[in-house]
C-alpha positions, -999 to 999 in steps of 0.1 A, spaced: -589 89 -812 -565 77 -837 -532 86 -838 -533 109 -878 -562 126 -857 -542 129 -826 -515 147 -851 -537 171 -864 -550 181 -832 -519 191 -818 -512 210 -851 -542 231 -848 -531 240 -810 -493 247 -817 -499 261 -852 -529 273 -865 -547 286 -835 -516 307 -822 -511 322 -860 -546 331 -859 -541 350 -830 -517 370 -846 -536 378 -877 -566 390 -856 -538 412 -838 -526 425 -865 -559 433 -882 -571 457 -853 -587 429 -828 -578 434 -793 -558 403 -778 -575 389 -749 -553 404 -719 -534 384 -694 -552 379 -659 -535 397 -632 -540 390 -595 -562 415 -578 -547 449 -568 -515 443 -593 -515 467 -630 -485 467 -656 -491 503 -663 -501 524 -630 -482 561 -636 -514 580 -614 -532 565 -588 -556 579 -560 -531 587 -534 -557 608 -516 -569 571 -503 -536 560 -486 -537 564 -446 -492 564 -452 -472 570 -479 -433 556 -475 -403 567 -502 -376 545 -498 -348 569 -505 -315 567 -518 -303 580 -557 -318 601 -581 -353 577 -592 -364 578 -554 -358 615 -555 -381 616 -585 -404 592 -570 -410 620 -546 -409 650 -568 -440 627 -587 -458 626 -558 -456 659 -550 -467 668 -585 -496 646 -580 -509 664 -553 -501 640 -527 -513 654 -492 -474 655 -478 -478 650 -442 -490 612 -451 -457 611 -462 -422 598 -446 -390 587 -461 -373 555 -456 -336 549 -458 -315 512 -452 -280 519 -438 -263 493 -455 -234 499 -432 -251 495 -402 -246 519 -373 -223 494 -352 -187 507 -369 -184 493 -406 -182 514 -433 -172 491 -457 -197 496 -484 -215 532 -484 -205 566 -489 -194 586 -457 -215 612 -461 -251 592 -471 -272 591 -439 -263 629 -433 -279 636 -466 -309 616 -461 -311 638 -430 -304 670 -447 -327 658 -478 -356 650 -456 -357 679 -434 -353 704 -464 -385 685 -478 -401 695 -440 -406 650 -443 -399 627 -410 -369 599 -419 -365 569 -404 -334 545 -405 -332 508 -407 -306 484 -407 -292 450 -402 -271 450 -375 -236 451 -381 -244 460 -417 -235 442 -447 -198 437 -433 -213 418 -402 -236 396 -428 -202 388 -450 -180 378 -416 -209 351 -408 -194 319 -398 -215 293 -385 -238 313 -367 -274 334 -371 -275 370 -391 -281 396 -364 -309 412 -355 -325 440 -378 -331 475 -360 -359 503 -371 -365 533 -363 -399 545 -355 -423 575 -342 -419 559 -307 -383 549 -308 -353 524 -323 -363 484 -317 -341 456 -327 -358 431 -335 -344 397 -328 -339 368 -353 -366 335 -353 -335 310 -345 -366 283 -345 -376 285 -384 -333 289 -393 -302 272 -389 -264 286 -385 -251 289 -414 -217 306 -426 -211 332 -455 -173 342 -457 -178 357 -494 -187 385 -509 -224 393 -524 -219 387 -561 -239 399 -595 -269 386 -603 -305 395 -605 -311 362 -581 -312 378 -550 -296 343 -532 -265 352 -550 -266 394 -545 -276 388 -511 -267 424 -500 -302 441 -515 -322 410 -496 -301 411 -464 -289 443 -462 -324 459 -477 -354 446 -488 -357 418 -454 -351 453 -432 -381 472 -451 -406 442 -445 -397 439 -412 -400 476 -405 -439 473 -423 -445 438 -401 -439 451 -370 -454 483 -366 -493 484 -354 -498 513 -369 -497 501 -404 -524 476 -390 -563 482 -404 -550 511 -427 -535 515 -466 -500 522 -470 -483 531 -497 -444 515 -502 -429 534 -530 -394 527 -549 -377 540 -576 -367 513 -602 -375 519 -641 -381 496 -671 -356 512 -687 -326 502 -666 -325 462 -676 -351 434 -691 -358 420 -656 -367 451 -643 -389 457 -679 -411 432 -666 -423 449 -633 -456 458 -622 -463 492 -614 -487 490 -587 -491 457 -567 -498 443 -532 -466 444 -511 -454 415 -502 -462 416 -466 -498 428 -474 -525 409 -456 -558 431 -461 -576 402 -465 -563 392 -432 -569 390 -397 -548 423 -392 -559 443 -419 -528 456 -430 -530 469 -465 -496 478 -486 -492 480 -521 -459 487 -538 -458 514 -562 -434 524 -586 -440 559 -598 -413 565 -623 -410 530 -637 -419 543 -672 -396 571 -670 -363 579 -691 -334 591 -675 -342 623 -693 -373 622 -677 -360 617 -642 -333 642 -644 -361 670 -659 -378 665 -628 -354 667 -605 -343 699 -626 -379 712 -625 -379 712 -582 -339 724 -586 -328 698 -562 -291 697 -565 -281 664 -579 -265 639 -553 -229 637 -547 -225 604 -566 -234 619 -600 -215 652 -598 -182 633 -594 -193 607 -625 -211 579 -612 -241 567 -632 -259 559 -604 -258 563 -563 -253 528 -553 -225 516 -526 -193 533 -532 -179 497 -533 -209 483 -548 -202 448 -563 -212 460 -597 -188 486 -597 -169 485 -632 -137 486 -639 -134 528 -645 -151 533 -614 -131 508 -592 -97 531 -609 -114 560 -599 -118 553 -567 -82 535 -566 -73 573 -577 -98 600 -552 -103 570 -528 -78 546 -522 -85 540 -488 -116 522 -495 -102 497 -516 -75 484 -488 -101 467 -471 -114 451 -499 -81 440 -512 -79 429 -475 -110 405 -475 -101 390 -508 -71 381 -495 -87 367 -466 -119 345 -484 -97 337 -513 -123 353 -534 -125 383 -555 -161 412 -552 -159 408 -589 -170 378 -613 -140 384 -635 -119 369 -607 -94 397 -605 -87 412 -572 -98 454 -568 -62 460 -567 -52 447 -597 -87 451 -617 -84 492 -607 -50 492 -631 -68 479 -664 -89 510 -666 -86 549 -669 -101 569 -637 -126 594 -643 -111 630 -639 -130 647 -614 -136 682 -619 -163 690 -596 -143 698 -563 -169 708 -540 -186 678 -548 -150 656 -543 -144 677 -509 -179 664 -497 -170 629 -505 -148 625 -477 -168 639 -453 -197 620 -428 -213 651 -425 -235 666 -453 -231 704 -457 -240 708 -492 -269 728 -506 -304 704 -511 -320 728 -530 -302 749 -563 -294 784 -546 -314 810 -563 -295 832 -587 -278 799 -595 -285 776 -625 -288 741 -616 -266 720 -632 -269 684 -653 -242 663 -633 -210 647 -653 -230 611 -643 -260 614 -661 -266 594 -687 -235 571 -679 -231 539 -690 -205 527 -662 -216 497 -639 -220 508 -605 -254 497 -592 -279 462 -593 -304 466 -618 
C-alpha cells in the first residue's frame, strides 16, 4: 500500500466513518450498543428479586435507607432480607471516626424493620489501620447466624508495611484507603467466608447514585459482585445492585417521607450526608461546626496531625486552625444535638403518628462531608 493511500485510510477511520455514525444517530438509527459482560446492565431499577436465595442492604445514611424502602416497594419477600453494617470504629476502643450513637441505630433501625443485622469490622478500626507501623493490618471480624469469627490475615501473599497518615480524598481507593480497609475488604470477606452463600444467589445491595459525582455517573446498576464465582467450583452467586442509583435526592427523601422514617441524626443537625463525623471530606463549615457542638472530637485529630506531621485535609491546614476560616452551622434541632452525644439510640425510627414528618435542615446540602 502506498503511503497517499495509507493517508486516506486512516482518514476514513478517524473522520469519516466516526461522523457517519453520528449522522445515522441523529437521523433516528439506533447506535450499535456497547458489549457488556454477562450479568452486568447500565440501567437495572426492577429486577426479579423473587429469585435471590439472600438479599443483604449495607446500611448506613439515607440512600441505603431508600435502597430498602425500594425493595420493600418491590415486593421483596422480607425474611430473605438482612442488613449489613461496617463499624468503622471497630469494637476494640477507638472512636475516632464515627458518630457515638451509629451502631445503636443500626440496631434500633433494623429491629423496627422486624430485619436481622450483622456487624463487621476491621479490628481495631480505622484508628488501628492509621497507627500501622511496620507490621500486618489486623484481622477482620463478622458477625454471623452462628456467631462472631475473626478472621486472620494471609501474612503469605503480604508484606509489613507501615501507614502513619491519614486516608486522604480521592476516588482511588489506594489513597482513601478508609472505604477499602475499613469497608468494602470487610463486606467481601464476610460474603467469602460464609457457606451459606455457597450454591445460592445473593443479592449485595448499596446505596450510591449517579447523581452524587461523574465517577459514580458511570456505574452499573446490576452486576456480578466482585467475589462472585457462579461459574465456579462453589457456586456462589452475588450480584451487586444498586436500587436507587437513578434517583434524585428529591427522590430519595420522598421515599423515605412515604414510609415516615424519621430522618437520621446527621441530617437533622445539617450534614448533607451521614458519613464519619470526622470524615476526611469533611469541609470547612462542618469541621467549625463540630469545633462548635463537638469540640472534643477534634482534639484528637489535632493530636495525630501533630504527631504524623500531616494534616486529614489536602489543603494542608491543620482541623484546628481550618475550623476558624468558616461559619458553624447553627443547630436548631435539640433533640437531635442531645442524641449526638449519646452511644445509645433512643430516638423514634418511625415518624410518631399525629406527627408530620419533617424534611431535615441537611437535605439538599451542598457541604462536603462524605466520599463520592
Amino acid at each position: 500500500m502506498n503511503a497517499k493511500a495509507s493517508i486516506l485510510d486512516r482518514f476514513d477511520d478517524t473522520v469519516i466513518i466516526p461522523a457517519l455514525g453520528q449522522q445515522m444517530s441523529l437521523l433516528g438509527f439506533e447506535p450499535e450498543p456497547a458489549r457488556l459482560a454477562a450479568g452486568t446492565y447500565f440501567d437495572a431499577p426492577n429486577i426479579d428479586l423473587d429469585s435471590y436465595d439472600n438479599i443483604i442492604v449495607c446500611m448506613s445514611g439515607k440512600d441505603s435507607i431508600a435502597c430498602l424502602l425500594a425493595l420493600i416497594d418491590q415486593g421483596a419477600d422480607m425474611s430473605r432480607v438482612e442488613i449489613w453494617h461496617h463499624a468503622v470504629d471497630g469494637r476494640e476502643g477507638s472512636s475516632l471516626m464515627d458518630w457515638a450513637f451509629n451502631d445503636s441505630y443500626i440496631e434500633k433501625f433494623a429491629e423496627a424493620f422486624g430485619l436481622p443485622v450483622y456487624f463487621s469490622w476491621l479490628k481495631g478500626g480505622i484508628e488501628g489501620e492509621m497507627l500501622k507501623e511496620n507490621s500486618y493490618s489486623q484481622p477482620h471480624i463478622i458477625e454471623t447466624p452462628s456467631g462472631v469469627f475473626e478472621l486472620e490475615r494471609d501474612t503469605k501473599r503480604s508484606q509489613p508495611a507501615t501507614r502513619r497518615q491519614f486516608p486522604q480524598q480521592s476516588a482511588n481507593l489506594a489513597t482513601r484507603w478508609c472505604s477499602s480497609a475499613a469497608k468494602i475488604d470487610v463486606g467481601r470477606r464476610a460474603l467469602t467466608n460464609q457457606d451459606r452463600f455457597l450454591g445460592k444467589k445473593t443479592l449485595f445491595v448499596t446505596g450510591e447514585r449517579r447523581a452524587e459525582s461523574s465517577n459514580r455517573a458511570r456505574y452499573y446498576q446490576l452486576e456480578p459482585h466482585a467475589v462472585d464465582r457462579r461459574l465456579g467450583r462453589l457456586g456462589r452467586h452475588v450480584d451487586a445492585w444498586r436500587p436507587v442509583l437513578h434517583f434524585t435526592e428529591e427522590m430519595v427523601w420522598e421515599l423515605i417521607a412515604k414510609h415516615r422514617v424519621v430522618a437520621p441524626v446527621p441530617y437533622r443537625l445539617g450534614w448533607s450526608r451521614s458519613s464519619c463525623m470526622t470524615c476526611v471530606f469533611n469541609s470547612p463549615v462542618i469541621w467549625a461546626t463540630l469545633r462548635r457542638y463537638f469540640p472534643h472530637r477534634l482534639r484528637p485529630i489535632a493530636s495525630y496531625e501533630n504527631e504524623f506531621d500531616s494534616t486529614i485535609s489536602r489543603q494542608r491546614i491543620n482541623v484546628l486552625d481550618l475550623s476558624a476560616t468558616a461559619e458553624a452551622f447553627e443547630i436548631t434541632d435539640l433533640e437531635a444535638l442531645a442524641q449526638a452525644e449519646q452511644s445509645e439510640y433512643t430516638l423514634p425510627i418511625f415518624t410518631p403518628a399525629g406527627q408530620e414528618w419533617q424534611l431535615p435542615a441537611g437535605a439538599f446540602g451542598k457541604e462536603g462531608c462524605g466520599s463520592l
